[in-house]
N, C-alpha and C positions, 0 to 999 in steps of 0.2 A: 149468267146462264149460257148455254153452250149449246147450238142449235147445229142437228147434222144432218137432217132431211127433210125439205118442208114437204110438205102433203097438204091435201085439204082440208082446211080447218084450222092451221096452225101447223107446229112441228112434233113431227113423229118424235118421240123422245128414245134418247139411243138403246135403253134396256130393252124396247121392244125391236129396233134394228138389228140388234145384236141376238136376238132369240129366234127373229126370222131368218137369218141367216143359218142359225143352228136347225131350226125344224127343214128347210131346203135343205143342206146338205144330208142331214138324215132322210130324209124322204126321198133324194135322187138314190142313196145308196141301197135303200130299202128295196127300188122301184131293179135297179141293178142288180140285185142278189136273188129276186123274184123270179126274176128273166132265166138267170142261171140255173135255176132251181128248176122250175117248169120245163125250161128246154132240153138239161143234162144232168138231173139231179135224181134219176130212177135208180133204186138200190136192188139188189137180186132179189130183193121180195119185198114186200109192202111194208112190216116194218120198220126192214131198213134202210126203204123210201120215208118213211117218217123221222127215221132214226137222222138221216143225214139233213133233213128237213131241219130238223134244231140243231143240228150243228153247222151249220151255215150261219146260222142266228144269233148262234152265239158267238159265231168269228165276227160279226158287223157288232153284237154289244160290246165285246173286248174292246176293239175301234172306239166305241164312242166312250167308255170308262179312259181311256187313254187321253183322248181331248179334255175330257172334266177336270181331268186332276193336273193337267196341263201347268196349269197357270199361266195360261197364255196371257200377254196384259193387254192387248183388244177387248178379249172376248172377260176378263175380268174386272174389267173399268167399268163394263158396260152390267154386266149379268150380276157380281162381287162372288168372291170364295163362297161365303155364306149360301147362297141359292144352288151353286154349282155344287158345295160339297152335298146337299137335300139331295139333287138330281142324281149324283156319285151312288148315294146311298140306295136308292131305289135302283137305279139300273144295275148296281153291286148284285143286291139280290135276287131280280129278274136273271142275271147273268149265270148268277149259280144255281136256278131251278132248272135251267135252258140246258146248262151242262151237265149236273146229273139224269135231266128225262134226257139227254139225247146219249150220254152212258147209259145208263139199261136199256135202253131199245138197242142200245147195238150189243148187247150177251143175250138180250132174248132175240133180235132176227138170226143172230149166229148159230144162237142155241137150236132154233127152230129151221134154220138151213142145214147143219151137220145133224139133225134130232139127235141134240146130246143135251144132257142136262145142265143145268142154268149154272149150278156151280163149276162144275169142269169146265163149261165154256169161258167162265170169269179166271178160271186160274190158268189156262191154258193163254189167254188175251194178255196176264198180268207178265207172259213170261215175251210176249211182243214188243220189243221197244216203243213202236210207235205208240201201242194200246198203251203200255207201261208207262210212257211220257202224257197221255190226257189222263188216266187215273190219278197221278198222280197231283199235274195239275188242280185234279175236281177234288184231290183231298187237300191240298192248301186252302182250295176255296171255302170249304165249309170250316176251316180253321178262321178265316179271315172273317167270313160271317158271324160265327159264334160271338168271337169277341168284339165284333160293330153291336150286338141287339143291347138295346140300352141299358136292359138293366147288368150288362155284363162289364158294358165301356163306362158305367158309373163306379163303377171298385176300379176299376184300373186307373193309375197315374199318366198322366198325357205321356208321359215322353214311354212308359210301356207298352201303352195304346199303340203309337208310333211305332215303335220299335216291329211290334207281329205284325202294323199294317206294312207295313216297306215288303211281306212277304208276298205283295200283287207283283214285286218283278220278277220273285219264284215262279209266277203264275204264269206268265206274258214270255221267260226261257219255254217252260215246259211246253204250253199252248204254241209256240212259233215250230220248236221242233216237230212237236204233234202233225201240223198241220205240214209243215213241211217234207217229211216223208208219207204221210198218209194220202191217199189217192181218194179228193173228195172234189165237188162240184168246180173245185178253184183250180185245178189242173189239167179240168175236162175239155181246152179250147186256147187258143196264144190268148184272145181277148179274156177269158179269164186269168188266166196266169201273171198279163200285165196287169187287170185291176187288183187282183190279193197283192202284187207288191208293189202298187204304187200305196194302198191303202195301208200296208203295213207301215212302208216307210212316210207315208205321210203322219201318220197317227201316232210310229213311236218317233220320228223327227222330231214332235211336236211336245212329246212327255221331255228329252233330254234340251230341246232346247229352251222351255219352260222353267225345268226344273232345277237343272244343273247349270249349262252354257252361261243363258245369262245373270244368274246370281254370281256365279263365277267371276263375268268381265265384268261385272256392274261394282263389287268388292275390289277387285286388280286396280278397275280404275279409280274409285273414290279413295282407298284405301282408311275406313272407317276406323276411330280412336274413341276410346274415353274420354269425355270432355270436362265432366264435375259430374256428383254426386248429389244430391240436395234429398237430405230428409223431410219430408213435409207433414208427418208425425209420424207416430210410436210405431203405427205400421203403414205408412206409404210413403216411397220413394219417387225423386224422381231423377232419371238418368239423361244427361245430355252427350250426342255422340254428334263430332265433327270428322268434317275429314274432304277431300277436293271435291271443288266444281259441282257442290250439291246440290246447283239451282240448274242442272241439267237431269239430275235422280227425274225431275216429272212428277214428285210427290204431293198426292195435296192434302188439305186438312179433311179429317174420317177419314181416310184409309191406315192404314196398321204391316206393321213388319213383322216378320218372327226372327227374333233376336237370339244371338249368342254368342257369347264373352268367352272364347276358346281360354285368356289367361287366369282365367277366375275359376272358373266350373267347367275346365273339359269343353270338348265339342258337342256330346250328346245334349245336354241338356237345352233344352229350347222351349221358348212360347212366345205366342202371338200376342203381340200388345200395340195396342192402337197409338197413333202419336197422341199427343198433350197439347201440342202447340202447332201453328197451321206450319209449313215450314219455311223458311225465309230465304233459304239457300246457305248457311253461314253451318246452320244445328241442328239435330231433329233431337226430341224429346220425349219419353216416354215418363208416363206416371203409373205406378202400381200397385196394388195391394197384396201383402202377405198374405196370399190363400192357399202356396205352397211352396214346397223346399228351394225352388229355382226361385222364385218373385220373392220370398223372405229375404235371397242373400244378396239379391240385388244390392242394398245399402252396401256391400265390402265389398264391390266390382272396385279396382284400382281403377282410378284416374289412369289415363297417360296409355291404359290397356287397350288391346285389340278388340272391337267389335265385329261377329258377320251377321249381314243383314239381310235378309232375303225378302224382298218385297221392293216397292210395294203394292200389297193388296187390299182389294174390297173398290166397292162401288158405293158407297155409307158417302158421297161427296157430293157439294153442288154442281158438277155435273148434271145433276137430275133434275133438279129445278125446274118446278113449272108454273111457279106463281111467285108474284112482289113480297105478300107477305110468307114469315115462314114460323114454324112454331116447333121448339127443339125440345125434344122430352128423353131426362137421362135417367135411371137408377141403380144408386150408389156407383162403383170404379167406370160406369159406361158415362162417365159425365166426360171421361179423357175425350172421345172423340170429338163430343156436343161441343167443349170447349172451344178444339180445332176448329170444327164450324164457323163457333161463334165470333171466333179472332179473324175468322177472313172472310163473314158477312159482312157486306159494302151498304147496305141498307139498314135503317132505322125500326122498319115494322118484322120485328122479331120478339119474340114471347120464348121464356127456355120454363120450362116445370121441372123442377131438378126432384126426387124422392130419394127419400132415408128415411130409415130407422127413425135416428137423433140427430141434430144438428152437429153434433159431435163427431160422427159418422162423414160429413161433407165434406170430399175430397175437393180438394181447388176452389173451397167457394168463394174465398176473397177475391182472387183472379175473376173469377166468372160476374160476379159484383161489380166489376170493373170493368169492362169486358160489356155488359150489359147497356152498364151508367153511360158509359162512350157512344154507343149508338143508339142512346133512345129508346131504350126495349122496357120489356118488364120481366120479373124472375119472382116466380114464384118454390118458393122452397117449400115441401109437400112434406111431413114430417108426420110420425106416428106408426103403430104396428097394423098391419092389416090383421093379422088374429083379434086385436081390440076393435075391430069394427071401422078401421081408416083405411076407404077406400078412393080415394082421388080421382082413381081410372073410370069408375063409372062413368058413363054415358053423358048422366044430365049433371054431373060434376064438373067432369070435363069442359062440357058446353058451358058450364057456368063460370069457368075460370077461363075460356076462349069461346065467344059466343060466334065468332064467325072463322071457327077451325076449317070448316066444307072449303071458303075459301084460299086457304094456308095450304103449303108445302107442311105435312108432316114429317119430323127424322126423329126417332125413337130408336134408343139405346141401351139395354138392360138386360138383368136375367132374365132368360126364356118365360119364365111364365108370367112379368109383368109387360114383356114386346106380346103376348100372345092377350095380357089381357087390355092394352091399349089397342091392338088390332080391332082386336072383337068391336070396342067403344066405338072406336071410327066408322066400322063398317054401318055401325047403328047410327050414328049420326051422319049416314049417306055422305062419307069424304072419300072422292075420286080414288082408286086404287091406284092409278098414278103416279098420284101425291103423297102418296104413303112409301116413306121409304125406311125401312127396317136393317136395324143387322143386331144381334141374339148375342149376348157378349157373353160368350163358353170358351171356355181354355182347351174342347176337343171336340 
């Protein structure tokens, strides 16, 4: 366990370090943009004193959608993709209510300062570059929205999904020019002028060297290869990828890369896949199930082929430890990470609940058997259809198969609505939120 600030009582654990840090720097900037607003932010009429009001608001949400999607590895070691992308998603959509209400307040104060009508003032604003460049902006937004609301981003293929999301950098050009020639609270003062662009450039600083920069030099320097290919049945593979000086990557078991085999399938196609095996420095390893056209052709990636690897990511690692015992619960393809876990847990008092379908279904189980047998644990294999009435997650199930979990480090791994229904369990049997550490194994 990995201790980085004591406190009283014990050690502050980093996911909370790492979230205070984020509510402080939101809250100085908040406190920042209030001041500006209050002091220099009167519009020629009230409201387009309201009007600029949300647009201020929405230039500091821009900001923080910028850090989310970052990937910064600080602030994702500590917080993981998975929480940060929830937070992405909700400040997305506060983001674009902010900058439509703060679009029509500015054609209605307009409309109602020239007394012209609300249409003519809209097309008269459309033929304004600067107006021309935020409309625009606010219609990629509500594009970008559409296709996040879940029942729309469930028909779409990840790498489609992908594909219209990357249109937030249409958004982040249009929105810089925007602000850039338009005459609003950020121009009104030198001390505003210096914070809009140290904030700018601190926050797009941080998306290019996140997202680009270091996958970049991290790829240059390892220079990642196909290592073998191993079928591990009819539909799950697994891929070992070598390549320099891996036992400086800093990767540990749970966390996960998003991979892609330029010689195989193109650059486009990509996903996220959690390592298999904890890493050793020598190979990292991935295991998968055909659930789609990219994970299917896994099996025919050549050996000897180019890998790029962008990670890695998530917080799903012992990092977060905060108890001797720990109890790992995986279902079906989320056993990969548990696996990782379990191969570079140093201790004996461990418990894994693996669930499927059929034992037939049980990716890795001999490994994990073994794996298990080595340090003393127990492995319970959870089998049956929960439509027939097999529910394991229950509460007093649960407690019945780990009667003193409260004590245990929980890590849970699975599709969303078995992490959501082991949540629930926990909460019921009063187990530290803590200790509970979660990541939702979804391909978007």
């Amino acid at each position: 366990m990995v201790a980085t600030v004591q406190a009283r009582g014990g050690v502050v654990p980093p996911v909370v370090v790492a979230r205070w840090v984020m509510w402080v720097f939101v809250a100085v900037n908040v406190v920042v943009v209030e001041v500006l607003f209050f002091t220099e932010g009167s519009g020629k009429n009230g409201v387009l004193t309201v009007a600029k009001f949300f647009g201020v608001h929405a230039a500091l949400l821009l900001f923080c959608q910028l850090l989310l999607i970052s990937r910064l590895p600080w602030l994702d070691r500590r917080i993981g993709m998975d929480r940060l992308s929830v937070w992405h998603r909700w400040v997305g959509f506060t983001l674009l209510w902010t900058v439509l209400t703060h679009g029509t307040l500015v054609i209605l104060g307009y409309s109602r300062l020239g007394d012209e009508p609300v249409t003519r003032t809209f097309v008269v604003f459309a033929g304004v570059p600067e107006s021309l460049m935020g409309m625009l902006a606010a219609a990629v937004l509500v594009v970008i929205a559409a296709t996040s609301m879940r029942g729309v981003r469930r028909r779409l293929r990840y790498e489609t999904w992908h594909a219209l999301h990357l249109l937030v950098y249409v958004v982040l050009g249009l929105a810089f020019v925007h602000q850039l020639i338009e005459t609003t609270t950020f121009s009104s003062s030198g001390f505003a002028v210096a914070y809009w662009w140290v904030l700018w450039l601190f926050s797009f600083g941080s998306l290019v060297a996140g997202r680009f920069v270091l996958p970049l030099v991290r790829n240059a320097r390892h220079g990642f290869r196909v290592a073998a290919v191993v079928p591990e049945s009819d539909r799950v593979v697994s891929v070992y990828v070598t390549g320099r000086d891996l036992h400086k990557l800093r990767a540990r078991a749970g966390q996960f890369f998003i991979w892609r085999f330029p010689g195989h399938n193109g650059w486009w196609p990509a996903n996220p896949f959690s390592l298999s095996a904890a890493p050793d420095g020598r190979s990292l390893r991935l295991t998968a199930k055909a659930v789609g056209e990219t994970s299917a052709g896994l099996r025919h990636v050549p050996v000897g082929g180019r890998a790029y690897l962008e990670g890695p990511y998530g917080a799903f690692t012992s990092l977060h430890r905060t108890r001797p015992g720990t109890v790992l619960i995986a279902g079906g393809v989320g056993i990969t990470p548990v696996r990782a876990l379990l191969e570079e847990h140093s201790g004996g008092n461990v418990i894994v609940l693996y669930r499927v379908r059929d034992e037939r279904e049980a990716v890795l189980l001999d490994e994990v058997r073994r794996l298990v047998q080595a340090r003393g644990g127990r492995l319970f294999l959870l089998t049956g259809r929960t439509a027939d009435g097999v529910r394991p997650f229950d509460p007093e199930r649960l407690y019945a198969l780990v009667p003193d979990i409260a004590d245990r480090d929980v890590f849970v791994c699975g599709p969303p609505a078995m992490t959501a229904t082991v949540e629930a369990a926990l909460r019921r049997l009063r187990v530290p939120g803590r200790q509970v550490h979660a990541e939702k194994f979804s391909l978007a």
